[in-house]
C-alpha positions in Angstrom: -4.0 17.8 -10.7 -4.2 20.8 -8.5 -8.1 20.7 -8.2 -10.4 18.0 -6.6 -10.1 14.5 -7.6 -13.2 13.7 -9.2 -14.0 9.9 -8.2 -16.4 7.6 -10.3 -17.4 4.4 -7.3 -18.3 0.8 -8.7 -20.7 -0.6 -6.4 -22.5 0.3 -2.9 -21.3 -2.9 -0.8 -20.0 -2.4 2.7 -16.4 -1.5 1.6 -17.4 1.1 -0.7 -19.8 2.6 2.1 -16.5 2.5 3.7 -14.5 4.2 1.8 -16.9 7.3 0.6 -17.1 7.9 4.2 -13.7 7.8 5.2 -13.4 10.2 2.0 -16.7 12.4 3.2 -15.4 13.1 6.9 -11.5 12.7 6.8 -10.6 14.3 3.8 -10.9 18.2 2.5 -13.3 18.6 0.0 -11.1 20.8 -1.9 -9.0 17.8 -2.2 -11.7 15.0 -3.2 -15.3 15.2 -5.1 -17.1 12.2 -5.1 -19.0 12.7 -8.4 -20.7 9.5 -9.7 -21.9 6.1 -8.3 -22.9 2.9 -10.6 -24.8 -0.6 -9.4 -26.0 -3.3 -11.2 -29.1 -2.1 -9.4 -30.1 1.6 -10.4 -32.6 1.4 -6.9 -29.2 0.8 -4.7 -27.1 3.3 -6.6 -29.7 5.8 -5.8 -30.3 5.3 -1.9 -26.5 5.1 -1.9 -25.9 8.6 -3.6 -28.7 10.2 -1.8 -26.6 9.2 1.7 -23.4 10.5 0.4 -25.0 13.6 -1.7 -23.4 12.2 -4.8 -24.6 14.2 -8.0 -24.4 11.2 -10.4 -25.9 7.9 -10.5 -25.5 5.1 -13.3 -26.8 1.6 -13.8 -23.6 -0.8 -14.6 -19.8 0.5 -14.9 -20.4 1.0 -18.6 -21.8 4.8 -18.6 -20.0 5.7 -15.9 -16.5 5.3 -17.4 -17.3 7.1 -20.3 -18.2 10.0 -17.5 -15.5 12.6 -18.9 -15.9 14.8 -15.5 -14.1 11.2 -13.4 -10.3 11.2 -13.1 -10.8 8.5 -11.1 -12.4 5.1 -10.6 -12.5 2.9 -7.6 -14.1 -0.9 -8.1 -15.4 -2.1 -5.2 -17.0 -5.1 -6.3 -17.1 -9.0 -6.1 -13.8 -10.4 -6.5 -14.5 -12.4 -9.6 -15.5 -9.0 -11.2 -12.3 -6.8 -10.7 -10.6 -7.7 -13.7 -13.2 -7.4 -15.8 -14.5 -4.2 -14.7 -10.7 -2.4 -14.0 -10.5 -3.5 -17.8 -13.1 -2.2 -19.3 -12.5 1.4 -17.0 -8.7 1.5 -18.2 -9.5 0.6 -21.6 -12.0 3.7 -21.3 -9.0 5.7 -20.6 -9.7 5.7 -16.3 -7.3 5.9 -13.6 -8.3 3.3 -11.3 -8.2 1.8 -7.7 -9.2 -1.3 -7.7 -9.7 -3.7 -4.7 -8.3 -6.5 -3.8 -7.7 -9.0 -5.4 -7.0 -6.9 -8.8 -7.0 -10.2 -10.6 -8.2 -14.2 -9.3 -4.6 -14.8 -10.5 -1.0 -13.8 -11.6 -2.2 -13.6 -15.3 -5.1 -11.3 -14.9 -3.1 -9.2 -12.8 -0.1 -8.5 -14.9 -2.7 -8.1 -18.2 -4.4 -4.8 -16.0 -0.9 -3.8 -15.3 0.2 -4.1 -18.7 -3.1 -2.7 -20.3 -2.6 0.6 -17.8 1.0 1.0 -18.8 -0.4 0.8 -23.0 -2.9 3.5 -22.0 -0.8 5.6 -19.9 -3.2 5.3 -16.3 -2.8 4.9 -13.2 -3.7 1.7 -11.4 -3.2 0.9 -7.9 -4.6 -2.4 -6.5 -6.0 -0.9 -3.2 -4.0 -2.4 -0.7 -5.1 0.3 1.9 -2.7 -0.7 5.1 0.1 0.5 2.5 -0.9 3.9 3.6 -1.7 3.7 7.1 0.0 6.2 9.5 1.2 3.1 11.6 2.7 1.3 8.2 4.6 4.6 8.3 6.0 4.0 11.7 6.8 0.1 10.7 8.9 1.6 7.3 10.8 4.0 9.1 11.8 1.8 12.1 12.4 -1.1 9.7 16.2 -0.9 9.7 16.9 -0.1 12.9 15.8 -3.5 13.9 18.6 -5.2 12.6 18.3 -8.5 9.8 14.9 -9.1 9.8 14.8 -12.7 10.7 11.5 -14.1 11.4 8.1 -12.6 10.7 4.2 -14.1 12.2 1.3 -12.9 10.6 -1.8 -14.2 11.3 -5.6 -13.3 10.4 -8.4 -15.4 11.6 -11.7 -14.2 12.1 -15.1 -16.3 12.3 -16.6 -15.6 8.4 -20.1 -16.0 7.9 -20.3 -14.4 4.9 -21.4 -16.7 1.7 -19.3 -14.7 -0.2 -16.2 -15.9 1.4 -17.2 -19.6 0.8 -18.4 -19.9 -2.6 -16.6 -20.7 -5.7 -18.3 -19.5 -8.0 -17.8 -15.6 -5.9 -13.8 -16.2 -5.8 -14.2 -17.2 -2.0 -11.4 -18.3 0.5 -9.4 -17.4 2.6 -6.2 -16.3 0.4 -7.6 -13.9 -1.4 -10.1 -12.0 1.1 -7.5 -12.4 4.4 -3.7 -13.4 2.9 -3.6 -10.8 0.8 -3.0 -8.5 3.9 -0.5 -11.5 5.3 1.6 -11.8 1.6 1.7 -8.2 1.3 3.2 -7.8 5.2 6.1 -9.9 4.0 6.7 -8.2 1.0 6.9 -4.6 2.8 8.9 -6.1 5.5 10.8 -8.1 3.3 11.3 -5.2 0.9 10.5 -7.1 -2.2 12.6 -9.8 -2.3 11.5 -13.0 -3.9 10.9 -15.9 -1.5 13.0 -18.8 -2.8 10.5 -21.2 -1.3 6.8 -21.7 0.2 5.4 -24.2 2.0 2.0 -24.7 2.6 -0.9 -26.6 4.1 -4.8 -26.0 4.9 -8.0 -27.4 4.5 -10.9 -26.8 1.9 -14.8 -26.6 2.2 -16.8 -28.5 0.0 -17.3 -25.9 -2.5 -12.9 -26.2 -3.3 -12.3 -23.1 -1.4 -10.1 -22.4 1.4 -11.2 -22.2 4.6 -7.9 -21.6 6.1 -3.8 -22.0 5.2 -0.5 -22.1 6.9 1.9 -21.0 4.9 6.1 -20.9 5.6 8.1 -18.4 3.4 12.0 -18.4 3.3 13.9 -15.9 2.4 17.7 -15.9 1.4 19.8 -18.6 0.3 22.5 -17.7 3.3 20.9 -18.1 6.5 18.0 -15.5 5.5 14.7 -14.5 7.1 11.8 -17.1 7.5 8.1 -15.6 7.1 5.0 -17.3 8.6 1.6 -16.6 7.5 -2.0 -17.9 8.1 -5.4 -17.2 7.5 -8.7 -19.3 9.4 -12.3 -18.4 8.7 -13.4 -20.3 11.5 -11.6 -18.9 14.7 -10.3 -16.0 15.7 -6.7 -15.5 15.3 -4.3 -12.6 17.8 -4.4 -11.1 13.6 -1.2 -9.3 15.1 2.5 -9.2 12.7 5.3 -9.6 14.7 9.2 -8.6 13.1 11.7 -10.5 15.2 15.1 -8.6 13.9 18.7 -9.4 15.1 18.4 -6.4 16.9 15.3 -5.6 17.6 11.6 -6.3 16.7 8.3 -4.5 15.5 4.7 -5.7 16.6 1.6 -4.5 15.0 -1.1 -4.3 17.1 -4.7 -5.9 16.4 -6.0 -5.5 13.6 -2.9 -5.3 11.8 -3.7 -5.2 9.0 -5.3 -1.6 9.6 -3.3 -0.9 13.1 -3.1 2.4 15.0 -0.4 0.9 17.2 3.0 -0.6 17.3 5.2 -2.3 20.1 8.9 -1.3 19.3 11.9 -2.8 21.5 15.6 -2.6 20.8 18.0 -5.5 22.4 20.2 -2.4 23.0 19.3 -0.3 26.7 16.2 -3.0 26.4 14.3 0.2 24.9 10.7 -0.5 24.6 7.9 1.3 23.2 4.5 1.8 22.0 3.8 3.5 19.0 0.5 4.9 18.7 -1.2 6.5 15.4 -4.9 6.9 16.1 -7.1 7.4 13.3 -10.0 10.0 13.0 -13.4 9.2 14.3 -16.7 10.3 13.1 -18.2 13.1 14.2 -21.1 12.2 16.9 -23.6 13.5 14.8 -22.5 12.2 11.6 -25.1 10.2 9.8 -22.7 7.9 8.3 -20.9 4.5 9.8 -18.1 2.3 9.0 -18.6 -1.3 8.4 -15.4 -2.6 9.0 -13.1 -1.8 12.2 -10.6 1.1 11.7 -11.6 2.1 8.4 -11.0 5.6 8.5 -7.8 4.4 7.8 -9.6 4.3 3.9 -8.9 8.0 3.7 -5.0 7.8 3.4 -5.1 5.6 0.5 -7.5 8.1 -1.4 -5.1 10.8 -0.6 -2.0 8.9 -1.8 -4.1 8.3 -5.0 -4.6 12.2 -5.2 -0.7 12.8 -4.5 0.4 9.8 -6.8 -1.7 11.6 -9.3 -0.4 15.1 -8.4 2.8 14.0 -9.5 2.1 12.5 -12.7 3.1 8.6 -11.5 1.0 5.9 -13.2 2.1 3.6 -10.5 2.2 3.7 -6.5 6.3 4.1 -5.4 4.8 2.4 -1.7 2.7 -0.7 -4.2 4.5 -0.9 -7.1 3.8 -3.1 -10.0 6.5 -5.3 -9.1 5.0 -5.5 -5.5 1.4 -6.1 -7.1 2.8 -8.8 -8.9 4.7 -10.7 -6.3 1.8 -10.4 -4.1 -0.4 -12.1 -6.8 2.4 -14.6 -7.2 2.8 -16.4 -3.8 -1.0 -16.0 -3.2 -1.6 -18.2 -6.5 1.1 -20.5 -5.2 -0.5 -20.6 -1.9 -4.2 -21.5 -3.2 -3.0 -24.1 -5.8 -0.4 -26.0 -3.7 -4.0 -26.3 -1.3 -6.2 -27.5 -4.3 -8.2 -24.0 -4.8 -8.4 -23.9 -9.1 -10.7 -21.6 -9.8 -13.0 -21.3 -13.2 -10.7 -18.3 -14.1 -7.6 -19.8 -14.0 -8.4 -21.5 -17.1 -9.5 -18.2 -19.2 -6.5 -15.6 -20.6 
């Protein structure tokens, strides 16, 4: 796929305004056509494709996958409508990138993967820091640290947003904020299965999280210990320190979409920080990010394009097996805190 990836977008919220942009003023146009644009409101769709000058506009997902002129599909909506939607756009014969989480839990995530592998499409669950410059840096400096032996993540940030809270959306914690947390200790970790997870946290009245503490272990030798937690109440340093046997890794605030990283080798007490700074918008750029550092967006779209280039059907940096770990110890997480949700009963 020499030409321009041809996206299809599901939805106008704040991270699909997100992403467009990042896509609109970081990436070459040669590279990426934004084509089409569907909401369940044909009113939104429309003020959303007349910001982005986006050709295209459909009421609902269901015209716009059967858009032959899309390669590509990226759902950006609620959480409890990912599955259905990815499902209905890879049973249409769509790549897709599809936000997190793909699925409410481990079944509807490895039905999607499944399903995409049947069709022979791509599907990528769009865990963006993945793809970061600064996730680069943490990849290639990994080993040089020694063993890792203990990892902190943490993200806490003061959520007012309903969506967060209610049940019936797929609220907590887990899902919108440990999903970045899990998937830190499965990079760092480099895919090996925790042996055990512990954790505790408190729930709103709705059954949702409103935050967790969660230890992982690693190795049944003397292995690596992994500590995550999420809070929707306070704000957390939302930093991931790497303590290694010789050496250790800090991402900087927000980690989870980082320009920066502390490094310091024991050894010569070397110490340094890494910076990756992301693009900004133009001064005179009409458009605006909602969410901080979300330029960052553009390098997932472009590993989409290059993943697609290549003829993979799955990400070599998010692999399915990555996907479905992630899914794995975030369902283990929510459950062993009391968070069932409606869907867990459907499949």
């Amino acid at each position: 796929m020499s030409s321009a990836l041809r996206w299809g977008i599901v939805s106008t919220g704040k991270i699909a305004n997100d992403f467009v942009t990042a896509i609109k003023n970081v990436l070459n146009p040669l590279d990426h056509s934004i084509i089409a644009v569907s909401s369940r409101s044909i009113s939104t769709a429309r003020k959303f494709a007349e910001r982005f000058s986006i050709p295209k506009v459909y009421e609902g997902i269901e015209d716009l996958i059967q858009d032959n002129e899309i390669d590509v599909v990226y759902i950006a909506s609620l959480n409890i409508e990912h599955y259905g939607m990815a499902k209905a756009a890879i049973e249409a014969g769509k790549n897709v990138l599809c936000e997190k989480p793909m699925g409410m839990n481990l079944k509807m995530t490895e039905s999607l993967i499944n399903l995409a592998k049947e069709k022979n499409v791509f599907l990528m669950e769009a865990i963006w820091s993945r793809f970061l410059p600064s996730y680069s840096v943490l990849r290639s400096h990994l080993d040089s640290i020694g063993e890792v032996k203990y990892v902190l993540v943490e993200f806490g940030r003061k959520i007012y947003n309903e969506r967060i809270r209610r049940m019936d959306l797929g609220g907590g914690t887990v899902l919108d904020l440990g999903v970045y947390c899990v998937q830190f200790l499965n990079l760092v970790f480099k895919g090996e299965e925790p042996i055990e997870i512990l954790t505790t946290g408190s729930l709103n009245s709705e059954g949702t999280d409103k935050n967790i503490s969660s230890i992982f272990k690693y190795g049944l030798n003397g292995g690596g210990i992994g500590i995550i937690s999420t809070h929707s109440e306070i704000n957390l340093p939302c930093e991931a320190k790497v303590i290694g046997s010789k050496g250790s890794l800090t991402v900087k605030f927000p980690f989870w979409a980082s320009e920066n990283i502390e490094y310091k080798l024991e050894s010569g007490n070397h110490s340094e920080l890494i910076e990756n700074p992301l693009p900004v918008l133009p001064k005179n750029s009409n458009h605006y990010y909602n969410f901080v550092n979300s330029a960052g967006l553009a390098f997932e779209a472009q590993h989409v394009k290059e993943c697609l280039d290549k003829g993979l059907k799955e990400s070599p940096l998010l692999s399915f097996t990555d996907i479905t770990q992630i899914s794995k110890c975030m369902e283990k997480i929510r459950k062993d805190v009391g968070v069932v949700y409606p869907q867990d009963s459907e499949l």
